[in-house]
C-alpha positions in Angstrom: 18.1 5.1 35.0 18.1 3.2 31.6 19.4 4.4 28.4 18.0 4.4 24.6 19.9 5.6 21.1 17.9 7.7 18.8 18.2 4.5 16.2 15.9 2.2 19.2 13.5 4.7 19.2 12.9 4.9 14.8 15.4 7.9 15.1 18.8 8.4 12.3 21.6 8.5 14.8 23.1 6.7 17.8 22.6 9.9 20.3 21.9 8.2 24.1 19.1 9.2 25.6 19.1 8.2 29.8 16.0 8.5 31.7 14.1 7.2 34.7 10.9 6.7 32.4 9.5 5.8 28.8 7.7 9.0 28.8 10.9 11.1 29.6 12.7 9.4 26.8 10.0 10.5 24.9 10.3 13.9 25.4 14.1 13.9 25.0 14.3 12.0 21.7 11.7 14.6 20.7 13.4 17.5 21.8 16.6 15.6 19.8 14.3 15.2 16.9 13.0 18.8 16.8 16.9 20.0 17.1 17.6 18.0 13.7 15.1 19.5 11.7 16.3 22.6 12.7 19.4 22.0 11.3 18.0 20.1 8.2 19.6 17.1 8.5 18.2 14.3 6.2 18.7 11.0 7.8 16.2 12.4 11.0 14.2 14.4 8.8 13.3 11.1 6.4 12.6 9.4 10.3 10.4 11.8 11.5 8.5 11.5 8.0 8.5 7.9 8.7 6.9 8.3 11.8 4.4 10.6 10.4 3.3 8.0 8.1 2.7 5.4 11.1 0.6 8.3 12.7 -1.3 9.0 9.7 -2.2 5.6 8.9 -6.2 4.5 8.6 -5.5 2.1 10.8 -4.3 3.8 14.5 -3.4 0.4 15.6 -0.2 0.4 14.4 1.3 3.5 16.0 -0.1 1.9 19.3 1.5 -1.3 18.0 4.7 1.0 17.4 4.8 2.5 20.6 3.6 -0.3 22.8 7.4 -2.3 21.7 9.6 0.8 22.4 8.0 1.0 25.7 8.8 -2.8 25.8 12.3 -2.4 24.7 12.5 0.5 27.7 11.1 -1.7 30.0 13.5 -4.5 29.1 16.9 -2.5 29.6 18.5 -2.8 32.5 18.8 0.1 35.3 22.7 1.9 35.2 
């Protein structure tokens, strides 16, 4: 198992995230990220629109770029 905050992963808060994979920190920093904008709260909501800019870019590249490094960070914690 390794561990991530919302902030390693581009998020607004220091939630821990603890998974066996990227991919299934993935899903539970989105499922964290879905739960803030439900609530409205700004600091995650002007994250995620952050992040929608990456996507959005011309230039794909970068949200590979992007996501290839948190996947590196991942890889680079060590097991609990």
């Amino acid at each position: 198992m390794k561990s991530m905050t919302c902030n390693e992963l581009g998020g607004a808060c220091g939630a821990v995230f603890t998974a066996e994979t990227f991919e299934e920190i993935q899903e539970k920093s989105k499922k964290h990220g879905m739960d803030m904008f439900q609530k409205q709260d700004t600091a995650h909501i002007q994250a995620m629109q952050k992040m929608r800019d990456l996507m959005q870019t011309a230039d794909s590249k970068n949200m590979a770029k992007w996501l290839k490094e948190k996947r590196l960070a991942f890889e680079a914690k060590p097991e609990e």
